[in-house]
C-alpha positions as CSV (number, residue, x, y, z in Angstrom):
1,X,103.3,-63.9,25.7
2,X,106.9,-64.2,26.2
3,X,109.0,-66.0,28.8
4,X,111.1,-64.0,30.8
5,X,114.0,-66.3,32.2
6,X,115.6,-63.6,34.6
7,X,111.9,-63.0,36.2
8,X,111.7,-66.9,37.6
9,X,110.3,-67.6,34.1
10,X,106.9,-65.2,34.3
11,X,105.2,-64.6,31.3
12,X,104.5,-60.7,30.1
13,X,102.8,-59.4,27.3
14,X,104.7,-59.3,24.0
15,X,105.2,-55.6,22.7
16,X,105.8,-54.8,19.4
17,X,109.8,-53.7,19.9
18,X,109.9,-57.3,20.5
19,X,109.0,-59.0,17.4
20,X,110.9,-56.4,15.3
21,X,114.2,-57.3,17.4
22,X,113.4,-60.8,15.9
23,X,112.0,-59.9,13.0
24,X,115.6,-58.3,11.9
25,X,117.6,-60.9,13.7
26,X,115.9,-63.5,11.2
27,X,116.5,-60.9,8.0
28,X,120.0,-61.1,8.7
29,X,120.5,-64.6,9.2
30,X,118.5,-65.2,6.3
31,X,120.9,-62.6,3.9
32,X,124.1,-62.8,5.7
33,X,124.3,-66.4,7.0
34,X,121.7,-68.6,5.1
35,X,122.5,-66.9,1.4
36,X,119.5,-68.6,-0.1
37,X,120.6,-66.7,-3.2
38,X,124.3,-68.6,-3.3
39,X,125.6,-64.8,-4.2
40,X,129.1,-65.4,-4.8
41,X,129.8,-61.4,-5.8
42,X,131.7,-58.8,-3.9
43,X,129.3,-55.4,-3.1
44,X,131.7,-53.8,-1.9
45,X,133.3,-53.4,-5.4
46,X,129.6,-53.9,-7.3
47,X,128.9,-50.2,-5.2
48,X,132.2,-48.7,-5.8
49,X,131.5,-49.5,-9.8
50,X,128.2,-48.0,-9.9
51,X,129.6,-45.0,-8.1
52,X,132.1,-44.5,-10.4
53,X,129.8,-45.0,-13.2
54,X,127.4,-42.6,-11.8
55,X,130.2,-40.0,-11.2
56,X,131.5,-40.1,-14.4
57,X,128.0,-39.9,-16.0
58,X,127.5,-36.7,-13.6
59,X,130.9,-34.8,-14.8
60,X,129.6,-35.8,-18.7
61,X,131.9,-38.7,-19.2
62,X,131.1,-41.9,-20.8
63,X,131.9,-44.4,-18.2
64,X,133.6,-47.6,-20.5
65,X,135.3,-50.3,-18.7
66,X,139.2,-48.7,-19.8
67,X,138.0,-45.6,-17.6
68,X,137.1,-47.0,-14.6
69,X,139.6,-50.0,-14.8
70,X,142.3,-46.9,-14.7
71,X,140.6,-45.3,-11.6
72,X,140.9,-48.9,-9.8
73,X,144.8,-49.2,-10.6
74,X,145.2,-46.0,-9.6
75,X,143.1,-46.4,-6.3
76,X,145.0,-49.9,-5.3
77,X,141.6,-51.8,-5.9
78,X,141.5,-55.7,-7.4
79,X,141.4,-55.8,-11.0
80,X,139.2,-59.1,-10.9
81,X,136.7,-57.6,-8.5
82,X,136.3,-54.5,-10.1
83,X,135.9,-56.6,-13.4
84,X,133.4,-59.1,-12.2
85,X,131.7,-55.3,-10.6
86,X,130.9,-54.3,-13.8
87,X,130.4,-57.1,-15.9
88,X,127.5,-57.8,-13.2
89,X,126.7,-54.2,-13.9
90,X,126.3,-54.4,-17.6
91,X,124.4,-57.4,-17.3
92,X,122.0,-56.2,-14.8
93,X,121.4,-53.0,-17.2
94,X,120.8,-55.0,-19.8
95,X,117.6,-56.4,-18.3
């Protein structure tokens, strides 16, 4: 049952739309606010160097760290980033 405040505080039956609103709401306070994990990386740079791993894999290329470092500088991306990107990258594949 669920309290509806707006309905002079009546009770109605609890559909399932209802728990999965706050069954998301509590994933993403969890992930986003909480950060059990302490994750300290960027993903925004972690999916642009797998991207550009995968693309130069694709086209035949051997993606090494000189390679996409050069497609950062040329895109305007940070160097650090893009560095701590794929060193998390080649330590995850290493696993």
């Amino acid at each position: 049952m669920i309290r509806n405040p707006l309905a002079h505080g009546s009770q109605t039956m609890a559909i399932l739309d209802d728990y999965k609103v706050l069954f998301y709401i509590l994933i993403l306070l969890f992930h986003d606010i909480v950060n059990a994990d302490n994750y300290q990386g960027d993903d925004k740079y972690l999916m642009w160097v797998y991207r550009t791993s995968r693309d130069m894999r694709l086209r035949g290329e051997e993606p090494t760290y000189k390679k996409i470092v050069e497609k950062a500088e040329k895109q305007g991306l940070d160097l650090t980033k893009v560095n701590a990107g794929f060193s998390q990258m080649k330590s995850e594949t290493r696993s």
